[in-house]
TORPABA-602767 format. One line per 5 residues: number of its first residue (from 1); their letters; for each residue x, y, z of N, C-alpha, C, O. Coordinates in steps of 0.05 Angstrom, whole numbers, plus 5000, padded with zeros to 4 digits. Layout:
N
NUM	A	X,Y,Z,X,Y,Z,X,Y,Z,X,Y,Z; ...
//
This chain:
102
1	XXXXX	5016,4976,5000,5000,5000,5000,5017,5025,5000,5013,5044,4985; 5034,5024,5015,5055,5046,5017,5064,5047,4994,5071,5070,4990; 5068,5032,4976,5090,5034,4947,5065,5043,4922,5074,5046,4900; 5040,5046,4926,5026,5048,4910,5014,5092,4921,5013,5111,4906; 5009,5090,4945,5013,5118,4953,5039,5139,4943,5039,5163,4937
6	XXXXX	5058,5121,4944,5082,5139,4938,5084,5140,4903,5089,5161,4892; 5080,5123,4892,5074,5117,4865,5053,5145,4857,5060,5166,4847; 5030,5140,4864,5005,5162,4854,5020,5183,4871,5040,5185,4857; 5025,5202,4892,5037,5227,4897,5057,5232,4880,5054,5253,4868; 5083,5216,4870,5098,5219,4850,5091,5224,4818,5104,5237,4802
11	XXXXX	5071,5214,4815,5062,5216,4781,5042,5241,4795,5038,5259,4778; 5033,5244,4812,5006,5276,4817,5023,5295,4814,5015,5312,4799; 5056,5300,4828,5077,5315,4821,5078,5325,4811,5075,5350,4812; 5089,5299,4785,5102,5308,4760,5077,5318,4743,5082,5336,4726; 5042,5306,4747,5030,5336,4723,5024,5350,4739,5008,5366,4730
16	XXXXX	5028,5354,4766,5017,5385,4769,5043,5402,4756,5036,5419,4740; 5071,5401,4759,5093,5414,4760,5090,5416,4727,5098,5438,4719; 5080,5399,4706,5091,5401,4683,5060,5421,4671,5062,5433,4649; 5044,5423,4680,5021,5448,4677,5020,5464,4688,4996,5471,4688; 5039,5481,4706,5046,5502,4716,5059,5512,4700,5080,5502,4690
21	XXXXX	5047,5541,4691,5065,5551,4676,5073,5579,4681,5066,5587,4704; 5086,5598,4665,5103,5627,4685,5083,5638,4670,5068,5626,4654; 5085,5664,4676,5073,5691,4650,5084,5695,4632,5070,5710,4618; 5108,5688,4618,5122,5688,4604,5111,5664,4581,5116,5672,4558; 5099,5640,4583,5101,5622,4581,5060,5616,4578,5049,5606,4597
26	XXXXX	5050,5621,4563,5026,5615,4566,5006,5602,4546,4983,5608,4539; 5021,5582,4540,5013,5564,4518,4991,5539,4533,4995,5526,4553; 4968,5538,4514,4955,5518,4524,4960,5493,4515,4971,5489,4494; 4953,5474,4532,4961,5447,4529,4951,5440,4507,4932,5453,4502; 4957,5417,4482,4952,5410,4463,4928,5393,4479,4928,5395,4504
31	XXXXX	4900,5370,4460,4888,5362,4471,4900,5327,4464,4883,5309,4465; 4921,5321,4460,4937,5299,4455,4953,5290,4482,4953,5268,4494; 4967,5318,4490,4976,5326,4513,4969,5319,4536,4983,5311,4555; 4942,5323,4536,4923,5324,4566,4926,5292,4565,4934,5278,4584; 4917,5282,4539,4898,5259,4543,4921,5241,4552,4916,5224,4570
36	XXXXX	4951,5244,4539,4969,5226,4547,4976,5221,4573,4978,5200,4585; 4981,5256,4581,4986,5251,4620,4959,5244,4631,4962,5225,4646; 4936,5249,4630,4915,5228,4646,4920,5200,4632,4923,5181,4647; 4921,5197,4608,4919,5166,4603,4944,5150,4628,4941,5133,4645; 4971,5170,4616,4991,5153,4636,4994,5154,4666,5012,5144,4679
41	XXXXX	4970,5170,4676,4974,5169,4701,4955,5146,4713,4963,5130,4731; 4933,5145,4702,4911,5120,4706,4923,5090,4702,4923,5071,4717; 4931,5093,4679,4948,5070,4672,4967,5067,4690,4966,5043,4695; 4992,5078,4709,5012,5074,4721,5005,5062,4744,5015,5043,4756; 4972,5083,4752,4962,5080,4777,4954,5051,4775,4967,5035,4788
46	XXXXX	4928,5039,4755,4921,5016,4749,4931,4990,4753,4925,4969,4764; 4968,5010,4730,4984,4982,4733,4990,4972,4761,4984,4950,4769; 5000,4988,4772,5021,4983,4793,4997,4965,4816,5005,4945,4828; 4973,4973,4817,4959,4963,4836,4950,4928,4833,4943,4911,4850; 4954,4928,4799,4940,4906,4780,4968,4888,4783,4972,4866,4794
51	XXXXX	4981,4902,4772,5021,4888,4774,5030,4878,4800,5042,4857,4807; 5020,4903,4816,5027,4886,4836,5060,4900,4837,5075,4882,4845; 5074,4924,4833,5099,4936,4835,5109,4959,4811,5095,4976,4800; 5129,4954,4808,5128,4981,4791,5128,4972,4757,5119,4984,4737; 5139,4949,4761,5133,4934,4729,5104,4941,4716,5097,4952,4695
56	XXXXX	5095,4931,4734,5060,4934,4724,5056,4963,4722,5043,4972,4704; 5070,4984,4746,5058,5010,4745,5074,5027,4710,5070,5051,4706; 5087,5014,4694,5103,5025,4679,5096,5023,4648,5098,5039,4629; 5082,4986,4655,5076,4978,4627,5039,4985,4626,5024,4983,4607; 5034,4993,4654,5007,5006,4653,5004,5046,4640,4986,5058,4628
61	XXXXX	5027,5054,4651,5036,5078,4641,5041,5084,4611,5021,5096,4603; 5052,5081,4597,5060,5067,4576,5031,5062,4553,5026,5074,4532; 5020,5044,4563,4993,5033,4555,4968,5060,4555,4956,5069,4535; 4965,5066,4576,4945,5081,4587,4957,5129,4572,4944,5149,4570; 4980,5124,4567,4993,5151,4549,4985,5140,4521,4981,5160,4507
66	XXXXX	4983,5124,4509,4986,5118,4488,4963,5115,4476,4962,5115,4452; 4937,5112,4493,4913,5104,4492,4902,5136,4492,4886,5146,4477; 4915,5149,4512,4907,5182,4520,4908,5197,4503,4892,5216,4500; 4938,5186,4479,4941,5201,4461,4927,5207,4445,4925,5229,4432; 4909,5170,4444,4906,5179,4415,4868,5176,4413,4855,5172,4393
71	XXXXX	4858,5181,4447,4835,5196,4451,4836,5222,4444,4816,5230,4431; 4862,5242,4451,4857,5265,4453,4867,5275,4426,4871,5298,4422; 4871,5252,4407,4873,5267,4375,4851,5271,4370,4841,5292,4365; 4837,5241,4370,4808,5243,4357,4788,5274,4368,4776,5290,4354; 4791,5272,4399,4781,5301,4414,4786,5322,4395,4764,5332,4388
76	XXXXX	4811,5336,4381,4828,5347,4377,4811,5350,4345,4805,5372,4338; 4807,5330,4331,4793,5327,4302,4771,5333,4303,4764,5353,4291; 4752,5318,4319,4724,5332,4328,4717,5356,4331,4696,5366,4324; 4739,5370,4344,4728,5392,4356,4741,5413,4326,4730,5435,4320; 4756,5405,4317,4761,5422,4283,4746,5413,4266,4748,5425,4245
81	XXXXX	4730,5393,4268,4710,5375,4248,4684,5405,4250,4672,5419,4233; 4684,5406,4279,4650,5420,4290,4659,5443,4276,4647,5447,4255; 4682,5463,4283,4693,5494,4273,4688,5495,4252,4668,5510,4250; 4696,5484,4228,4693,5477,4205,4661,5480,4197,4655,5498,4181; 4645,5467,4204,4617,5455,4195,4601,5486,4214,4579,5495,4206
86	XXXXX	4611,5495,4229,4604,5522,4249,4604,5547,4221,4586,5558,4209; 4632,5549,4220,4638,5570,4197,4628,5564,4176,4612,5582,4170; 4628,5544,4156,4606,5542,4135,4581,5540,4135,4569,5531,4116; 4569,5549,4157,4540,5546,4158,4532,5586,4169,4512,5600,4166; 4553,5592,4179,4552,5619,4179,4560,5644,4166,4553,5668,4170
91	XXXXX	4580,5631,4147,4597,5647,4134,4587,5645,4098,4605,5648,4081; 4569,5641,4092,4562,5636,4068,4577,5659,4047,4578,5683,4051; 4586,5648,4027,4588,5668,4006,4569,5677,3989,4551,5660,3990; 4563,5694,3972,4541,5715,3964,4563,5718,3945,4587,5719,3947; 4537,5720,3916,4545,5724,3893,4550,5752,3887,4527,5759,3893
96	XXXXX	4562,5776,3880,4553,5800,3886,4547,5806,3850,4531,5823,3841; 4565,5787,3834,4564,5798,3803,4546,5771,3797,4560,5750,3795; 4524,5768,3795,4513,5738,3782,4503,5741,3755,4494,5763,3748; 4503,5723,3741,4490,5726,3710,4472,5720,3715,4464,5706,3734; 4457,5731,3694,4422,5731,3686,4416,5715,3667,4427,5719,3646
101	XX	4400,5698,3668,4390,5682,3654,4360,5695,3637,4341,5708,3647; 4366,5689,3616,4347,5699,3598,4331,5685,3593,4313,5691,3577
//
Protein backbone atom coordinates (compact mmCIF):
# COMPACT_ATOMS: atom_id res chain seq x y z
CA UNK A 1 0.00 0.00 0.00
CA UNK A 2 2.75 2.28 0.83
CA UNK A 3 4.49 1.70 -2.63
CA UNK A 4 1.28 2.39 -4.49
CA UNK A 5 0.64 5.88 -2.35
CA UNK A 6 4.10 6.94 -3.11
CA UNK A 7 3.72 5.85 -6.73
CA UNK A 8 0.27 8.12 -7.29
CA UNK A 9 1.85 11.37 -5.15
CA UNK A 10 4.90 10.94 -7.50
CA UNK A 11 3.09 10.78 -10.96
CA UNK A 12 0.31 13.80 -9.14
CA UNK A 13 3.84 15.75 -8.97
CA UNK A 14 5.12 15.38 -11.99
CA UNK A 15 1.48 16.82 -13.87
CA UNK A 16 0.83 19.26 -11.57
CA UNK A 17 4.66 20.72 -12.02
CA UNK A 18 4.54 20.07 -15.87
CA UNK A 19 1.06 22.41 -16.14
CA UNK A 20 2.28 25.10 -14.20
CA UNK A 21 3.24 27.55 -16.20
CA UNK A 22 5.16 31.36 -15.76
CA UNK A 23 3.65 34.57 -17.48
CA UNK A 24 6.08 34.42 -19.78
CA UNK A 25 5.06 31.11 -20.93
CA UNK A 26 1.28 30.77 -21.70
CA UNK A 27 0.66 28.18 -24.11
CA UNK A 28 -2.27 25.88 -23.79
CA UNK A 29 -1.94 22.34 -23.54
CA UNK A 30 -2.42 20.48 -26.86
CA UNK A 31 -5.61 18.10 -26.45
CA UNK A 32 -3.13 14.97 -27.23
CA UNK A 33 -1.22 16.31 -24.34
CA UNK A 34 -3.86 16.22 -21.69
CA UNK A 35 -5.11 12.94 -22.86
CA UNK A 36 -1.55 11.32 -22.66
CA UNK A 37 -0.71 12.56 -19.00
CA UNK A 38 -4.24 11.42 -17.70
CA UNK A 39 -4.04 8.29 -19.83
CA UNK A 40 -0.46 7.66 -18.22
CA UNK A 41 -1.29 8.46 -14.96
CA UNK A 42 -4.43 6.00 -14.72
CA UNK A 43 -2.61 3.48 -16.40
CA UNK A 44 0.62 3.72 -13.94
CA UNK A 45 -1.92 3.99 -11.13
CA UNK A 46 -3.93 0.81 -12.57
CA UNK A 47 -0.81 -0.88 -13.37
CA UNK A 48 1.04 -0.84 -10.34
CA UNK A 49 -2.06 -1.87 -8.20
CA UNK A 50 -3.02 -4.72 -11.02
CA UNK A 51 1.07 -5.58 -11.30
CA UNK A 52 1.37 -5.69 -8.20
CA UNK A 53 4.97 -3.21 -8.24
CA UNK A 54 6.40 -0.96 -10.45
CA UNK A 55 6.66 -3.29 -13.56
CA UNK A 56 2.98 -3.28 -13.79
CA UNK A 57 2.88 0.49 -12.75
CA UNK A 58 5.16 1.25 -16.07
CA UNK A 59 3.78 -1.11 -18.65
CA UNK A 60 0.33 0.32 -17.37
CA UNK A 61 1.81 3.91 -17.93
CA UNK A 62 3.02 3.33 -21.20
CA UNK A 63 -0.33 1.65 -22.26
CA UNK A 64 -2.75 4.03 -20.63
CA UNK A 65 -0.35 7.55 -22.56
CA UNK A 66 -0.71 5.89 -25.61
CA UNK A 67 -4.35 5.22 -25.39
CA UNK A 68 -4.65 9.09 -23.99
CA UNK A 69 -2.95 10.04 -26.96
CA UNK A 70 -4.68 8.93 -29.27
CA UNK A 71 -8.26 9.82 -27.44
CA UNK A 72 -7.16 13.23 -27.36
CA UNK A 73 -6.36 13.33 -31.23
CA UNK A 74 -9.62 12.17 -32.15
CA UNK A 75 -10.94 15.04 -29.30
CA UNK A 76 -8.62 17.36 -31.16
CA UNK A 77 -10.33 16.37 -34.92
CA UNK A 78 -13.80 16.61 -33.62
CA UNK A 79 -13.59 19.58 -32.22
CA UNK A 80 -11.96 21.10 -35.85
CA UNK A 81 -14.50 18.73 -37.60
CA UNK A 82 -17.48 21.01 -35.49
CA UNK A 83 -15.34 24.68 -36.37
CA UNK A 84 -15.35 23.87 -39.76
CA UNK A 85 -19.17 22.74 -40.25
CA UNK A 86 -19.81 26.09 -37.55
CA UNK A 87 -18.12 28.50 -40.14
CA UNK A 88 -19.69 27.09 -43.26
CA UNK A 89 -23.00 27.29 -42.08
CA UNK A 90 -22.41 30.96 -41.06
CA UNK A 91 -20.17 32.36 -43.29
CA UNK A 92 -21.88 31.81 -46.62
CA UNK A 93 -20.62 33.39 -49.71
CA UNK A 94 -22.95 35.75 -51.82
CA UNK A 95 -22.73 36.22 -55.37
CA UNK A 96 -22.35 39.99 -55.69
CA UNK A 97 -21.80 39.91 -59.86
CA UNK A 98 -24.36 36.90 -60.88
CA UNK A 99 -25.50 36.30 -64.48
CA UNK A 100 -28.90 36.53 -65.70
CA UNK A 101 -30.51 34.08 -67.30
CA UNK A 102 -32.66 34.95 -70.10
Amino acid sequence: MKKTILLFSLILSVIISSTSTTNAQRRKMSSQAKGALIGGAGGAVAGGLIGHGVKGALIGGAIGAGGGYIIGNEHRRNKAKRQRAYYRSHHRTTRYYSRRHH
